[in-house]
C-alpha positions in Angstrom: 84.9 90.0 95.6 82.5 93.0 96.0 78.4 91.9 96.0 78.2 94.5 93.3 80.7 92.2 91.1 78.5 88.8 92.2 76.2 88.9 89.1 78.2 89.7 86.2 79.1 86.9 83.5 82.3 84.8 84.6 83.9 85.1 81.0 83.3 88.8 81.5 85.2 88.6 85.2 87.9 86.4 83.7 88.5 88.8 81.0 88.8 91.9 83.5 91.2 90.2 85.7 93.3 88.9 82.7 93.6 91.1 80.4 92.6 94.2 81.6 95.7 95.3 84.1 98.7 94.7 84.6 98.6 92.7 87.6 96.2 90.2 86.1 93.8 90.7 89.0 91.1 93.5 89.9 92.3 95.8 92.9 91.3 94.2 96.9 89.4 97.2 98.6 92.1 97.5 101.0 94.4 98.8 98.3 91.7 101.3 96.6 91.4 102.7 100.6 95.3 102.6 100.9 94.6 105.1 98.3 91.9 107.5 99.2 93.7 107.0 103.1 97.1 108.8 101.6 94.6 111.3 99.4 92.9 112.2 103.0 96.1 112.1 104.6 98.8 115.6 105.4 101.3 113.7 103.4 99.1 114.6 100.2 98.6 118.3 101.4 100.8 119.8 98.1 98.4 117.6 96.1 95.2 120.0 95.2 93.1 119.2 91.5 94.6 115.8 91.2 93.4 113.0 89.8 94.5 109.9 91.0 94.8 106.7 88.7 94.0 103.4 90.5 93.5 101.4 87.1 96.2 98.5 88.1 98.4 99.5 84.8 95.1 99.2 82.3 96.4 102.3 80.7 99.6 100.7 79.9 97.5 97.9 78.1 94.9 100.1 76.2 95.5 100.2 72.3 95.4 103.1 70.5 
């Protein structure tokens, strides 16, 4: 996991990669840069304004 991740509580980790997407795991840097990679790429060249959700389903999970 990302040094930036090292110092936060483990319950707090836990909880993220529970309950907070889908997938029941936080994203691998390889799959956020799979992202940005197609973004960059000519096959995204009739996307202009976007925004891009890489939130692993959270949004299917938030109440409200």
């Amino acid at each position: 996991m990302a040094d930036a991740l090292a110092n936060l509580p483990k319950d707090y980790m836990e909880g993220l990669e529970n309950y907070a997407t889908v997938e029941k795991r936080l994203a691998e840097p390889e799959e956020i840069a799979a992202i940005v990679a197609f973004v960059a790429s000519e096959d995204a060249r009739w996307m202009n304004g976007a925004s891009v959700p890489a939130n692993g389903g959270a949004i299917l999970l938030a109440e409200g």
